[in-house]
C-alpha positions in Angstrom: -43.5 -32.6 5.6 -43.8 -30.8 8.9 -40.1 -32.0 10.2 -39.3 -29.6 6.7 -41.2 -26.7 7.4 -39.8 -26.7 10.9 -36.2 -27.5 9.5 -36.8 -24.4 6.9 -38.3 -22.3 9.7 -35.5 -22.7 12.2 -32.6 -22.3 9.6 -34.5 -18.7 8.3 -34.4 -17.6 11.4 -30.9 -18.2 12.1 -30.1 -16.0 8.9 -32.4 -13.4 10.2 -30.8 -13.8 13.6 -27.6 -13.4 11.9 -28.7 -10.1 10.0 -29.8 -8.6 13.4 -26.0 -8.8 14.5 -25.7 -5.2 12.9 -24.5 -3.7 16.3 -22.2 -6.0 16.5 -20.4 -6.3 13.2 -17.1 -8.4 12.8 -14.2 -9.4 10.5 -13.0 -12.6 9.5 -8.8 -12.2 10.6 -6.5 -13.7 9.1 -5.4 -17.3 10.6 -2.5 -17.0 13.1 0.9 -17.9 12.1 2.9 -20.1 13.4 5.9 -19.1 12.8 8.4 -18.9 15.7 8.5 -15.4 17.6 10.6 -12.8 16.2 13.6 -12.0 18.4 15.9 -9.3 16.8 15.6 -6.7 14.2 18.1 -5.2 11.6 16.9 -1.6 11.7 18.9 2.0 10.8 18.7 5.7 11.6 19.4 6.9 8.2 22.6 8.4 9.1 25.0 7.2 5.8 24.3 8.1 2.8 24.3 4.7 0.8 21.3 3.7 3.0 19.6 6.7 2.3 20.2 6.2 -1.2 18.5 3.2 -1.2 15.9 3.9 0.9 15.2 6.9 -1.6 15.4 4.8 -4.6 13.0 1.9 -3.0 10.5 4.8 -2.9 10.8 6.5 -5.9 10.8 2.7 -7.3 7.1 2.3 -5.0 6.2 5.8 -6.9 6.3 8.2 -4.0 6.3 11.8 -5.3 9.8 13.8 -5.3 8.3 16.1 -3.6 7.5 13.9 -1.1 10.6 12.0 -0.6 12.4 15.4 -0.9 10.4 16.8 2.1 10.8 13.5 4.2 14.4 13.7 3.8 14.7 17.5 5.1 12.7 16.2 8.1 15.4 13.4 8.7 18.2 15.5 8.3 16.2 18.3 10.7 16.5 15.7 13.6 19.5 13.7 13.1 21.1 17.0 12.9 19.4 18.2 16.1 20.4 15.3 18.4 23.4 13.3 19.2 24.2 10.9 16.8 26.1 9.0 19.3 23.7 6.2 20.3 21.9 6.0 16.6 22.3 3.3 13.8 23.9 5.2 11.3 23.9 1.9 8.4 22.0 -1.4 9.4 22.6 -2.3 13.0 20.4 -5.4 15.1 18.0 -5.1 18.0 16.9 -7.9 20.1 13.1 -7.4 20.0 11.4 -5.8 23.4 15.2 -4.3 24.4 14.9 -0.3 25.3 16.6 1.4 22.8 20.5 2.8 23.0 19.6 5.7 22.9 17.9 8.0 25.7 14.4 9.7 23.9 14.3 12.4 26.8 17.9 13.6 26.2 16.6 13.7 22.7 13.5 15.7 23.2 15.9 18.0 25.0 18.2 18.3 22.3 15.9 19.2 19.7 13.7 22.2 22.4 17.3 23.6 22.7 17.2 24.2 18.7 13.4 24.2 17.8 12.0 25.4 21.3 8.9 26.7 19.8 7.5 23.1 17.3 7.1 20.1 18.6 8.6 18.1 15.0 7.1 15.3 13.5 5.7 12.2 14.6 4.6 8.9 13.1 1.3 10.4 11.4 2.6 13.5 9.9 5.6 11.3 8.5 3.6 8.3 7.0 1.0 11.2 5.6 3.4 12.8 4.2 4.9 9.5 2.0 1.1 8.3 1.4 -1.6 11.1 1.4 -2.2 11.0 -2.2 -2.6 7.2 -2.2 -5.9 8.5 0.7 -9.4 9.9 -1.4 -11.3 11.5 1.3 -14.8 13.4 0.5 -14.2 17.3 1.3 -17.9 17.2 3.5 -16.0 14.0 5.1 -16.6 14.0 9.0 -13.9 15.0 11.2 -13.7 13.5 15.1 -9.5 15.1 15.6 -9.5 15.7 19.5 -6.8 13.1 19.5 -5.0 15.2 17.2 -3.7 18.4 19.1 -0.4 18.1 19.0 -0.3 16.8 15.2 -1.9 19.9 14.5 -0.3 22.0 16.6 2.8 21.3 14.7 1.4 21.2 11.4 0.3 24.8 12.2 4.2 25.8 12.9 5.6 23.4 9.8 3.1 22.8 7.1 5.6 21.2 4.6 4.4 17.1 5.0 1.0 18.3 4.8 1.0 21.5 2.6 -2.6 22.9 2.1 -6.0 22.8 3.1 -7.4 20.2 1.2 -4.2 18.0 2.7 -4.7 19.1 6.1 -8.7 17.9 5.8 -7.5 15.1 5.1 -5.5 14.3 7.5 -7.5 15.3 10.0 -10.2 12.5 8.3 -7.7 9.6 8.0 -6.3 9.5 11.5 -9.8 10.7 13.3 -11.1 8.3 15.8 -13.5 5.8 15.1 -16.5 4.9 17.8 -16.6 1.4 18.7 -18.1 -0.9 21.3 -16.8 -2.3 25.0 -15.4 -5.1 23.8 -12.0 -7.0 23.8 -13.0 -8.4 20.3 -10.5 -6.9 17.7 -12.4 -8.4 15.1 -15.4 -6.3 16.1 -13.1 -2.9 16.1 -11.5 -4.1 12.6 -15.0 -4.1 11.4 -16.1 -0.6 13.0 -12.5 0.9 10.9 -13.9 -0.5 7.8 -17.5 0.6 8.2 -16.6 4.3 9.8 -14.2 4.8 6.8 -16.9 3.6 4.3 -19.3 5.8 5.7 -17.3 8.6 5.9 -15.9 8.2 2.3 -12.1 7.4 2.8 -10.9 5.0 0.0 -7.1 3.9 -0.7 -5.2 3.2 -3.7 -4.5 -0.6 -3.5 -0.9 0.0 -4.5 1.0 -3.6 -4.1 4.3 -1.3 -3.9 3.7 0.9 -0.9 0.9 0.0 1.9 -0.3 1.8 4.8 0.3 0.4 8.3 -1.7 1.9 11.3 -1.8 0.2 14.7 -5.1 1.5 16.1 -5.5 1.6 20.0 -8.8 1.2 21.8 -9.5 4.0 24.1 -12.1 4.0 27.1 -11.7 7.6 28.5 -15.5 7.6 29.0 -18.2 5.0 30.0 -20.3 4.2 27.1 -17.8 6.3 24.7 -15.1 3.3 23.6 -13.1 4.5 20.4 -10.4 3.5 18.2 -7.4 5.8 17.7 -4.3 5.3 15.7 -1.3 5.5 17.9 1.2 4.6 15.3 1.8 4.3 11.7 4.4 3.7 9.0 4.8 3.4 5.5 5.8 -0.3 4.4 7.5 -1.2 1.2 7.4 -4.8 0.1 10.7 -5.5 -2.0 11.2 -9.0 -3.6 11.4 -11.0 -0.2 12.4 -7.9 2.3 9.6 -5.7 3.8 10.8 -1.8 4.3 9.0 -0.6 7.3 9.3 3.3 7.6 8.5 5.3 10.4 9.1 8.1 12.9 9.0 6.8 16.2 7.5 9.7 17.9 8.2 13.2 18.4 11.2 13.2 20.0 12.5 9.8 18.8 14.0 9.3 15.2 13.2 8.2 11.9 13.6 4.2 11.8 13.5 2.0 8.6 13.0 -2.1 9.9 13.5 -4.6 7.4 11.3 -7.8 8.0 10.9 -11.2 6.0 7.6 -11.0 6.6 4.2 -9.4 8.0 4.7 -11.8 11.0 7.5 -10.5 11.9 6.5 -7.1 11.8 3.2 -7.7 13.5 5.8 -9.5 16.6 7.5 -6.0 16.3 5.0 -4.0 16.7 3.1 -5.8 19.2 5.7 -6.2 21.5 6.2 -2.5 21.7 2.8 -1.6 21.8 0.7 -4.2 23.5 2.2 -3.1 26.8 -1.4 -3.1 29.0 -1.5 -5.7 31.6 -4.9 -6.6 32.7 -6.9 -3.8 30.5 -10.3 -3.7 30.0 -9.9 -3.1 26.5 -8.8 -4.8 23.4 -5.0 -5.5 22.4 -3.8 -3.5 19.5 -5.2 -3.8 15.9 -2.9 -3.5 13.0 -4.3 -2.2 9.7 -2.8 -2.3 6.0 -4.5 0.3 3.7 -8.0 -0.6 5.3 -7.8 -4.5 5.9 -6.5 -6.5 8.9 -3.0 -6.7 8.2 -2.1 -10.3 7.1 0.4 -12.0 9.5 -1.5 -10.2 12.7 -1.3 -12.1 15.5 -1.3 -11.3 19.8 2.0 -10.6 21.1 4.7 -13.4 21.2 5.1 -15.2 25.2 
């Protein structure tokens, strides 16, 4: 009888134990593949027309707005017909994986000052906002933590269009805001601070099957004792049949880029080898998130 109690006693207080983790919370992540490395990528600019027309139809398909699409193609057209086209993927072209682009993102940025001088464009965030915001419910009195955001805003305060009114603009400002998280090299501990910050805060996403949400969240350490969690890219990804669309806007002064994968591996290889770039870091590798779950098919950067 007493080797019962004891047994009873000691497995309570591992529950307990367990329950006191709070600080510390964590995610289960998906099992690693192992599927070989990915080593090239079929990828376009959006330069011809028939791939446009696809692309355009592959959203309309997912149920992206008009509006929306009609907007993201100005913005494409804006940039492609700001730089030289010389160097760009007009249709489909390959990429081995890790390779520097062909074409030169400073003579870009150059380019596009000598026309627009006075806006900075559009990035990664305002692009897969623009394609996904009304698939985001986010609380009006929702918190707000965007002094990672300057230069988002900044350019959203010269060109509104992607993000057209206040109610959008709040909630942008919510959805890409950083999240506090602890000193750790842990992802699954940060993957669990995302879910609980966005809980908390009230942001909720329409589980669409046809058009997901991909954000790559980088952990900051700026400050001792003030770790965070900041999104440092994200596209729009469109699962078709067995192809996966990836849509994004590389950065301000890089273009507009649609990826096709065979699968979230792959993309995860893609995205971590151009991201997970730290050598010896304190902090954690990248995270990749799809609407507001570890993306499936996440895995550390191919060796």
């Amino acid at each position: 009888m007493k080797k019962t109690i004891v047994a009873l006693l000691s497995a309570l207080f591992l529950v307990v134990s367990g329950c006191q983790k709070g600080d510390t919370p964590q995610v289960v992540l998906p099992p690693v593949s192992e599927q070989p490395p990915l080593t090239q990528i079929t990828y376009t600019n959006l330069g011809d027309e028939s791939v446009r027309k696809e692309l355009d139809g592959i959203m309309a398909e997912a149920g992206i707005e008009d509006a929306s699409r009609q907007v993201f193609f100005e913005h494409v057209d804006q940039f492609n017909g700001a730089v030289s086209q010389d160097s760009m993927a007009a249709g489909y072209d390959t990429m081995l994986v890790g390779r520097e682009p062909p074409y030169d993102p400073y003579v870009m940025q150059d380019q596009w000052m000598e026309q627009y001088p006075d806006f900075l464009g559009y990035n990664c965030r305002i692009t897969s906002f623009g394609l996904f915001g009304d698939r985001v419910t986010v609380p009006a009195d929702a918190e707000i933590a965007d002094d990672m955001l300057a230069f988002d805003l900044n350019a959203l305060e010269a060109d509104p269009s992607a993000v057209p009114d206040p109610e959008s603009l709040h909630s942008f400002s919510a959805l890409w805001s950083n999240v506090p998280t602890q000193a750790t090299k842990d992802v699954a501990v940060h993957a669990a601070n995302i879910q609980k910050n966005w809980k908390e805060r009230g942001i909720r996403f329409t589980d669409d099957p046809k058009v997901r949400l991909i954000s790559v969240f980088f952990h900051e350490a700026i400050e001792e004792g003030k770790d965070s969690l900041f999104v440092g890219h994200a596209g729009i990804l469109l699962p078709v049949g067995e192809e996966l669309f990836f849509v994004e806007k590389l950065s301000f002064q890089e273009p507009y880029q649609v990826v096709k994968f065979r699968s979230r591996t792959e993309l995860s290889d893609y995205l971590m080898t151009k991201y997970d770039v730290d050598v010896n870091q304190p902090t954690a590798v990248p995270l990749i998130m799809e609407n507001d779950q570890v993306m499936e098919g996440y895995r550390p950067k191919p060796q």
